[in-house]
C-alpha positions in Angstrom: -24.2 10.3 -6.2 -25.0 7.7 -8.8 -23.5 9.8 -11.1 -20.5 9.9 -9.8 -19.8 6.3 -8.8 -20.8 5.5 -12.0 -17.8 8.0 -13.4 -15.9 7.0 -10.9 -16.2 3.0 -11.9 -15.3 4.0 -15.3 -12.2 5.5 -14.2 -11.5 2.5 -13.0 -12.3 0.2 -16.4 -10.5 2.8 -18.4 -7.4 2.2 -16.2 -7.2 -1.2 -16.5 -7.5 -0.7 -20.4 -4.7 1.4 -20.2 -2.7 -0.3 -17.9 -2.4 -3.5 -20.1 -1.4 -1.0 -22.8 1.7 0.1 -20.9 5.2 -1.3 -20.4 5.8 0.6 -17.2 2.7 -0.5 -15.7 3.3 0.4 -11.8 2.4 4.3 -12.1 -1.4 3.2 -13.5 -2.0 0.8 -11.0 -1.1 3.2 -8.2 -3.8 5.4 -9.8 -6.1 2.8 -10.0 -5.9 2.1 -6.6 -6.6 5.9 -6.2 -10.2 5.5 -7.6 -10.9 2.0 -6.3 -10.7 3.8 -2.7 -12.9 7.0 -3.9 -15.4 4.1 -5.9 -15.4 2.5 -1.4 -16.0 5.8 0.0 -19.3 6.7 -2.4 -20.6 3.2 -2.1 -20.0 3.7 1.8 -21.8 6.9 1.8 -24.2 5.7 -0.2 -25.5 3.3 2.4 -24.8 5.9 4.8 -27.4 8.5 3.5 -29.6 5.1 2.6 -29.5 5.6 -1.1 -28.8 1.9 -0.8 -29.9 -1.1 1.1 -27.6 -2.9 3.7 -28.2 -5.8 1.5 -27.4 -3.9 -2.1 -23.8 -2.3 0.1 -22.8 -5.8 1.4 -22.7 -7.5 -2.3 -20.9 -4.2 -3.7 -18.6 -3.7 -1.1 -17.7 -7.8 -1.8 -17.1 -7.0 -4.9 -15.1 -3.8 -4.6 -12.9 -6.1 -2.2 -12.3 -9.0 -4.8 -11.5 -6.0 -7.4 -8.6 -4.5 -4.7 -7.2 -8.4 -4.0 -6.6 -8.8 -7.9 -5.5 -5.2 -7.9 -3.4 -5.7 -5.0 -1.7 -9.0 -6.5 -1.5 -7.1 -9.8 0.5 -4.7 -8.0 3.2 -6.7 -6.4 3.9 -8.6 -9.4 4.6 -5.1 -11.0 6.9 -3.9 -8.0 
């Protein structure tokens, strides 16, 4: 599980590299958004099967949230 979120998290840094690479920048935002969702899920599932504390998901999922705001603002001023 760690192994994946941790993938999955990089997925999401290398998008954000790439998307301040690109003109057209819409397309790798929507993606990002993709794995920003799937990144939720694991760290939801993660509590879920206790691999984390209620505490540990609560400061994640804040964060996850502030990261989908920006992305979500990032996102409008693209479209």
């Amino acid at each position: 599980m760690g192994q994946q979120i941790e993938k999955t998290f990089l997925e999401i840094l290398g998008g954000i590299i790439q998307t301040n690479q690109e003109k057209n920048k819409l397309p790798y935002l929507k993606k990002i958004s993709v794995e920003l969702d799937k990144l939720r899920i694991l760290i939801r599932l993660s509590k879920d099967l206790k691999f984390i504390s209620i505490r540990q998901y609560e400061f994640v999922a804040e964060k996850i949230n502030e990261i989908g705001k920006m992305l979500g603002g990032w996102i409008k001023s693209c479209g």
